[in-house]
C-alpha positions as CSV (number, residue, x, y, z in Angstrom):
1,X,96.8,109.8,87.2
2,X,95.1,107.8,84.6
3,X,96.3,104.2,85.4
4,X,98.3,101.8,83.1
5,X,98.5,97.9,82.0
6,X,101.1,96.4,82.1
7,X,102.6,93.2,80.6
8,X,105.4,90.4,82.0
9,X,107.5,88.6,80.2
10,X,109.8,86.0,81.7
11,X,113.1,85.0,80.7
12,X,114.5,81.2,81.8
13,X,115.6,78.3,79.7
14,X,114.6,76.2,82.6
15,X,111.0,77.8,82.9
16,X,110.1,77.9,79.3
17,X,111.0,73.8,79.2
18,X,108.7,73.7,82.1
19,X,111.9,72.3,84.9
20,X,111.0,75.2,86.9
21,X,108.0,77.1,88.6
22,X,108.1,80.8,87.4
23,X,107.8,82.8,90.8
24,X,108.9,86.3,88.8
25,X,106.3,87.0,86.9
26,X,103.1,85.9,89.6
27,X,104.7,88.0,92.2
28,X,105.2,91.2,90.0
29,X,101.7,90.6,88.7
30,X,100.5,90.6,91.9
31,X,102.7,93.7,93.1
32,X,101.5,95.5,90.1
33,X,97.7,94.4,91.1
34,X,98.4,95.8,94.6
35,X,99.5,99.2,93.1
36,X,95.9,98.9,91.1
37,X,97.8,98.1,87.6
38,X,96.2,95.5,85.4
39,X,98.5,92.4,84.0
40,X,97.3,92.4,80.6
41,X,99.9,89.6,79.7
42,X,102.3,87.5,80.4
43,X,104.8,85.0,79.1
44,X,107.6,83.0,79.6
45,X,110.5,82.3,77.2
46,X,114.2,80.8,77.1
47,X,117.0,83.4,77.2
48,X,116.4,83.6,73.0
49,X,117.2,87.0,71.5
50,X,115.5,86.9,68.3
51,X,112.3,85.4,70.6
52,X,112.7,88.1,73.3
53,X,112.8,90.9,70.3
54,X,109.9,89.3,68.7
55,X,107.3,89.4,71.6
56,X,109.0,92.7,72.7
57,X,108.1,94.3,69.1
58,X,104.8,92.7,69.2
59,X,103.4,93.7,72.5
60,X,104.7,97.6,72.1
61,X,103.6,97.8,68.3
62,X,100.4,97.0,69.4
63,X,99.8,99.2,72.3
64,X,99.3,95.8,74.6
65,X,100.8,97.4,77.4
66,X,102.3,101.1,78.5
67,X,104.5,99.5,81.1
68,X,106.6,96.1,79.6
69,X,108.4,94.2,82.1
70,X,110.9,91.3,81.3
71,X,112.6,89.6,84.2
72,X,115.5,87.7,84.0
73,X,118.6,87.1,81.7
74,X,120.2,90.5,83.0
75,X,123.6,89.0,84.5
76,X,126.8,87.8,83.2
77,X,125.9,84.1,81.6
78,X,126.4,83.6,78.2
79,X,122.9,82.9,77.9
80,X,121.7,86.0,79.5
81,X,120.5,88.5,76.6
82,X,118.1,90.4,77.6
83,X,119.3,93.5,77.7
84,X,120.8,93.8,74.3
85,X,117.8,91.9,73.2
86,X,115.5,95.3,74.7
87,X,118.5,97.6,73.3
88,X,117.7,96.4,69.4
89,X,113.9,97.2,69.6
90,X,113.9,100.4,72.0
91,X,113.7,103.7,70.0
92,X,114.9,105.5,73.3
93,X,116.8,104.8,76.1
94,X,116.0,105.7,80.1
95,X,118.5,105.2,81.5
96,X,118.2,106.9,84.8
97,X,115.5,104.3,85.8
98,X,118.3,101.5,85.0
99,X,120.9,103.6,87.5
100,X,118.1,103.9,90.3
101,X,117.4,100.5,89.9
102,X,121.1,99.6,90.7
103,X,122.1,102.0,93.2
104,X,119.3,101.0,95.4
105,X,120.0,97.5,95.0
106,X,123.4,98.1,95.8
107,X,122.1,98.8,99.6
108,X,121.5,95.4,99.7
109,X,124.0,93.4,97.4
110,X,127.3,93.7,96.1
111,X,126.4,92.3,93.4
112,X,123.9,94.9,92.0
113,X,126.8,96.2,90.2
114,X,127.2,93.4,88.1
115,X,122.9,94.2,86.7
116,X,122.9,94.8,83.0
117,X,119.2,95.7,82.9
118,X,118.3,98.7,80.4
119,X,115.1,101.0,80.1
120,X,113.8,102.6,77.5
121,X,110.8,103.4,75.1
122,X,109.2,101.6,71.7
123,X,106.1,103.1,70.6
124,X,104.3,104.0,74.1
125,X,105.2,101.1,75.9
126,X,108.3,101.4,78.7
127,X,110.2,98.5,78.6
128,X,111.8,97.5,81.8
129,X,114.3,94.8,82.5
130,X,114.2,93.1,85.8
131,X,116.3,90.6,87.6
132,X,115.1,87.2,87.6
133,X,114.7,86.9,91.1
134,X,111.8,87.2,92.6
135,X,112.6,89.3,95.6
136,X,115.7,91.6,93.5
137,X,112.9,92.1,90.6
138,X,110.1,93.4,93.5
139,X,112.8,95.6,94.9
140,X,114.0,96.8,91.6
141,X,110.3,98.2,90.3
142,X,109.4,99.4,93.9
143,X,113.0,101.6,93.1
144,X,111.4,102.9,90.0
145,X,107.6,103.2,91.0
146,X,107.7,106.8,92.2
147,X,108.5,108.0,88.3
148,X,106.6,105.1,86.5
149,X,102.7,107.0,86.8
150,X,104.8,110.5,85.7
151,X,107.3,108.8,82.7
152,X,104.2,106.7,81.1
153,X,102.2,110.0,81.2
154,X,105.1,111.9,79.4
155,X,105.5,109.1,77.1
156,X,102.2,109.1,76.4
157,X,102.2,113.0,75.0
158,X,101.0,114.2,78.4
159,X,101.3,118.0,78.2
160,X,101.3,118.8,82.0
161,X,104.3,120.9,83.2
162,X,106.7,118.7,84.9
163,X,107.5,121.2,87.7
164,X,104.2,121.1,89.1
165,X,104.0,117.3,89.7
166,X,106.3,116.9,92.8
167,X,107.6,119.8,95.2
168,X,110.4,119.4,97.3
């Protein structure tokens, strides 16, 4: 399959005032590296809606990225935004990527059910919301790589039938 870019965006009050070392975003950049995805972008910003929406609508209305992953600000703190922030600027909603992502995080914490993050579409870019730690947000798109390649490639207007790409 024709291979993607990607883009991180990273969510922390503490990071964006510079009081804390952004692990999130270097290690997904370098998982997405070793599944031969380029990391166009990436930035980091404090859990801000109207700044999240912003940089969300500008990297999808310009076709930065096909694949657009935030990580962090998906729990219960006030402060944490994100996914309503990704819910005003999607035209679609995934949201069987967002239920994979939790179920198989509930293997390894209880508290996977307590995970806000959304999926969906703007333009041809996948927006995907990830947890803010490291390890949970490596484990969360690992969940989700198997359809990535296939749901980019339908987002993108590929006409392939569906049926043919996996046999069980």
């Amino acid at each position: 399959m024709k291979r993607f870019k990607a883009a991180i965006l990273t969510l922390s009050d503490k990071g964006a005032r510079g009081e804390r070392i952004d692990e999130s975003g270097p290690a997904l950049a370098a998982w997405l590296a070793g599944n031969g995805v380029k990391t166009v972008r990436t930035l980091i910003l404090p859990d801000q809606f109207d700044l999240i929406t912003e940089v969300l609508v500008d990297w999808s209305n310009r076709a930065l990225a096909e694949l657009i992953l935030t990580t962090g600000g998906t729990g219960l703190s006030p402060r944490d935004v994100t996914p309503e922030a990704t819910e005003s600027v999607v035209e679609r909603l995934v949201p069987g990527l967002a239920e994979l992502m939790r179920l198989c995080s509930l293997d390894k914490t209880p508290m996977a059910a307590l995970s806000r993050a959304v999926v969906g579409i703007r333009r041809n870019s996948l927006i995907v919301n990830l947890p803010g730690s490291p390890k949970a947000a490596l484990e969360n798109i690992a969940a989700i790589w198997p359809a990535i390649d296939h749901g980019i490639a339908k987002m993108c207007g590929d006409p392939e039938d569906c049926a043919r790409q996996f046999s069980w």
